[in-house]
C-alpha positions in Angstrom: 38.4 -147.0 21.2 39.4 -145.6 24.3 43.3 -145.4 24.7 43.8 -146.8 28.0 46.0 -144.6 30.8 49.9 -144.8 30.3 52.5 -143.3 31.7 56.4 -144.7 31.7 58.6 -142.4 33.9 62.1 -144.0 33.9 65.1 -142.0 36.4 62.5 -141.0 39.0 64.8 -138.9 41.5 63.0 -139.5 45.3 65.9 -136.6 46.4 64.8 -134.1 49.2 62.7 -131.1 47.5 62.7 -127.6 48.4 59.3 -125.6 47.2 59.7 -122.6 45.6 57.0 -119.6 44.9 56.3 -120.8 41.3 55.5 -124.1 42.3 53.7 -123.0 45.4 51.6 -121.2 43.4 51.0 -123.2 40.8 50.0 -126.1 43.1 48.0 -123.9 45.4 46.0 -122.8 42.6 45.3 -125.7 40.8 41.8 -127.1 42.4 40.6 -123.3 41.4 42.1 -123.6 37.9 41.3 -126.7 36.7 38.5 -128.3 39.2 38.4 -129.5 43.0 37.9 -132.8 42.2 41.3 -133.1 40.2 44.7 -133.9 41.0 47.9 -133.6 39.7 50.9 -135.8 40.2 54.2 -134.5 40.8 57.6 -136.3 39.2 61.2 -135.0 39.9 64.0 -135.6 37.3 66.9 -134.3 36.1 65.6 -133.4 32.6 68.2 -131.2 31.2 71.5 -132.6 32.7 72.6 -129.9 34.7 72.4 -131.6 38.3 69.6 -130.1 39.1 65.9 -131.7 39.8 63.4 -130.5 37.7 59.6 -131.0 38.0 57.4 -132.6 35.7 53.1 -132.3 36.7 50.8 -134.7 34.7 47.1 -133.9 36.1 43.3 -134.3 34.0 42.5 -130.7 32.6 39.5 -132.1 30.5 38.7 -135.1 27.5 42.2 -135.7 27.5 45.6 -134.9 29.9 47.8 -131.9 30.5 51.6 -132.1 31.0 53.4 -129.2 32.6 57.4 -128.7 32.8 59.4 -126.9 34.9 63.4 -126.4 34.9 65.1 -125.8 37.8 67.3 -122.3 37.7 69.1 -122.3 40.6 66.7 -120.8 43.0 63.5 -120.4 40.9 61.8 -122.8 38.3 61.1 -121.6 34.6 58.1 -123.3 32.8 59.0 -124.1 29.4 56.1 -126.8 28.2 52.3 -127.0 28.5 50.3 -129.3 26.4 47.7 -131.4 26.1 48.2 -135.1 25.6 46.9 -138.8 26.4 50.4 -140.1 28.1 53.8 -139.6 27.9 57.3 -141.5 28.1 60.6 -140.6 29.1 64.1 -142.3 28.3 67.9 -141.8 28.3 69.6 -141.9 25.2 73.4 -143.3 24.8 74.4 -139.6 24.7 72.8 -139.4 28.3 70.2 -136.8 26.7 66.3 -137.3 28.4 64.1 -137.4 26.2 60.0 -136.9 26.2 57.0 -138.7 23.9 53.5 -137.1 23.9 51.2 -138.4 22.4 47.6 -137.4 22.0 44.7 -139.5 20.9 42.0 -137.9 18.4 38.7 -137.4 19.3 38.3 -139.0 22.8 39.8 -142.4 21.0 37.1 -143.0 18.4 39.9 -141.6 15.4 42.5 -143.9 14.6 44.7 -141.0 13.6 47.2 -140.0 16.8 49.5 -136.8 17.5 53.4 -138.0 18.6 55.9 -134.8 19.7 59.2 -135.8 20.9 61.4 -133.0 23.1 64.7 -133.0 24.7 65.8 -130.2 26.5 68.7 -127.8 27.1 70.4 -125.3 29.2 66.4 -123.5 29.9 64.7 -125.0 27.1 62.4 -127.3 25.2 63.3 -128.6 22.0 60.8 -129.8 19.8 62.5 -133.1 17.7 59.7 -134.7 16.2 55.6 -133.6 15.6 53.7 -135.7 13.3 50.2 -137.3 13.3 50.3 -141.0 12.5 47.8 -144.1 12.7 46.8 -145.7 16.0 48.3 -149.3 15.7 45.3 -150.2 18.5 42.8 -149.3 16.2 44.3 -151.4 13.2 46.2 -154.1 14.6 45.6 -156.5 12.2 46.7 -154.5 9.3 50.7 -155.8 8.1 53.3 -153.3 7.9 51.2 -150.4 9.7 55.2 -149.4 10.7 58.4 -150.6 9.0 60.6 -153.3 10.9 63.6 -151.1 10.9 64.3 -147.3 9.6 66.7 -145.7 7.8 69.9 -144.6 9.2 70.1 -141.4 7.3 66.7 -140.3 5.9 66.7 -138.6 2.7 64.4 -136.8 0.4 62.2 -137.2 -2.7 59.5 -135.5 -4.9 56.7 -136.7 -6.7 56.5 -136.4 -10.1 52.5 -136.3 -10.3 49.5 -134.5 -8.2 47.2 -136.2 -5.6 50.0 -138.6 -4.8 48.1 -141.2 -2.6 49.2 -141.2 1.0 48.6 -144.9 2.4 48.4 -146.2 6.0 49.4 -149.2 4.7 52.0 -150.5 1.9 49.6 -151.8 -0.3 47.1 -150.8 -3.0 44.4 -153.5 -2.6 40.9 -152.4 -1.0 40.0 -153.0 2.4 38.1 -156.1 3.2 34.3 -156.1 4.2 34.6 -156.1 7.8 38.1 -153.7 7.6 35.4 -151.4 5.5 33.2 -151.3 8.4 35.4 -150.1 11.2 37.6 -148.0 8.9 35.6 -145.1 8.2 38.7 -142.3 8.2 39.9 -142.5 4.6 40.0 -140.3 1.4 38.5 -142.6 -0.3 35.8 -145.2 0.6 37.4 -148.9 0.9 40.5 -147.8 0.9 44.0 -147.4 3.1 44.7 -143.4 1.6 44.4 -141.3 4.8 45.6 -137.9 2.3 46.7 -136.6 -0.9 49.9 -135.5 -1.9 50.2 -131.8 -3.9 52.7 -132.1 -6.9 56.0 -131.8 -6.2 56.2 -131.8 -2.6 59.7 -132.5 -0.8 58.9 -135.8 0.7 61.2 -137.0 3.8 61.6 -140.6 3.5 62.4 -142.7 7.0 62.3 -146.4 5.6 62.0 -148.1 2.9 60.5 -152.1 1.6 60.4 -154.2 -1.4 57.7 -156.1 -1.4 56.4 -158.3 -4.8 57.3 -156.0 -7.7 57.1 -152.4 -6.2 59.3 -150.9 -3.6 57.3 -149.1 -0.8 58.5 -146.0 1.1 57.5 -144.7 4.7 57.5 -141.4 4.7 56.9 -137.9 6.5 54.9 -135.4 5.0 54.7 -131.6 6.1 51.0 -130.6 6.3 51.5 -127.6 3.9 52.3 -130.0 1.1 48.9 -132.1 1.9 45.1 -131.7 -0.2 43.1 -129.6 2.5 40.2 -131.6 1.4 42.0 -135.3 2.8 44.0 -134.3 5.6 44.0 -135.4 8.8 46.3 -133.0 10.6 44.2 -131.3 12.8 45.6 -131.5 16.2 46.4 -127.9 16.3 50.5 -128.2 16.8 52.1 -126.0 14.6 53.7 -127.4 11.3 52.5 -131.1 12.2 53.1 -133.8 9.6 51.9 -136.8 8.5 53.3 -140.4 8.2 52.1 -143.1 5.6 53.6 -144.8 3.0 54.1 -144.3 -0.6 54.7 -146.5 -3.6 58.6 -145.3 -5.8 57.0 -145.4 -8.9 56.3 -141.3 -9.2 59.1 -139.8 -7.4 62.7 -138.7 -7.4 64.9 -138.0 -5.2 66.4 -134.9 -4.7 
């Protein structure tokens, strides 16, 4: 599936703009760089909170989108993100902070699996808050409990207790139906809602948690490095990216 064209820009400042020689250039160069037939729009928002309008370009560089960041310096404009991604979302917190959500669909939509990177930014920089590859909810929709209803406050942290801990999309252990079987082709293991494997021991960060029946299910985060190389879907190529699924309680502690 095709993830269809998004883009929520809250805060849009429409205040006069002076052009500077980084932006000039950048702009001037762009049908050269990344084709005539392209085009880039330009936002203007005060990304950092220092009273100052900064520039945010969102333009087609290929299969999927590019995003490009500038923050205003007084005089001059300092480029502190470039990435790929499918759309992106900004919002104010209660602490007045701005903050961004990439996100970047796998394999020109056909994966279920999706990249999310969250930034904020300060004083001349970005700061990376959250990176993890999760599943599509488009692409499973009729699957219960894909997310929890509500997270944790505080997270905390657990380990398991034995290896190949199984790594669901889902909280459940029951197979996938027929026609689920057919259109689910992304697991570890063939019927089935495990998307990786968990090494032994592995400090797992836990973000929610549900009883359901007789077994208490946790949503959890997983750092790639503690995943089976052979069933893991982290492959967007962000630095230490993780993974989020849920786990049964019945193997781990918590540290």
């Amino acid at each position: 599936m095709r993830k269809s064209f998004l883009i929520g820009i809250l805060f849009f400042s429409i205040n006069s703009f002076c052009q500077n020689e980084i932006l000039l250039k950048f702009e001037n160069n762009f049908s050269k760089e990344f084709g005539a037939d392209r085009e880039f729009k330009k936002h203007l928002i005060d990304l950092n909170s220092d009273g100052r309008e900064d520039v945010i370009y969102f333009f087609n560089c290929g299969e999927p989108f590019c995003i490009k960041i500038f923050l205003s310096d007084n005089d001059k404009y300092n480029e502190v993100l470039f990435e790929q991604c499918s759309n992106y979302s900004l919002w104010r917190t209660n602490d007045k902070e701005v903050i961004l959500k990439l996100e970047l669909f796998q394999c020109c939509g056909e994966s279920p699996y999706f990249s999310e990177r969250k930034f904020k930014f300060k004083d001349l920089e970005s700061q990376l808050l959250e990176n993890f590859v999760s599943i599509n909810p488009d692409y499973v929709s009729n699957t219960k409990w894909l997310k929890p209803e509500s997270f944790l406050n505080t997270s905390y942290f657990v380990k398991n207790a034995i290896e190949y801990y199984n790594l669901r999309f889902s909280p459940s252990i029951e197979n996938l139906d027929k026609k689920f079987k057919e259109s689910f082709q992304f697991g570890c293991e063939e019927g089935t809602n495990i998307i990786s494997k968990i090494n032994l021991n592995s400090k797992i960060k836990v973000l929610a948690e549900l009883i359901q029946n007789d077994r208490t299910w946790l949503f959890v985060e997983v750092e790639s490095k503690y995943l089976n190389k052979k069933c893991n879907p982290v492959d967007f190529d962000f630095d230490n990216q993780s993974l989020r699924g849920w786990i049964s309680n019945k193997f781990v502690e918590k540290l």
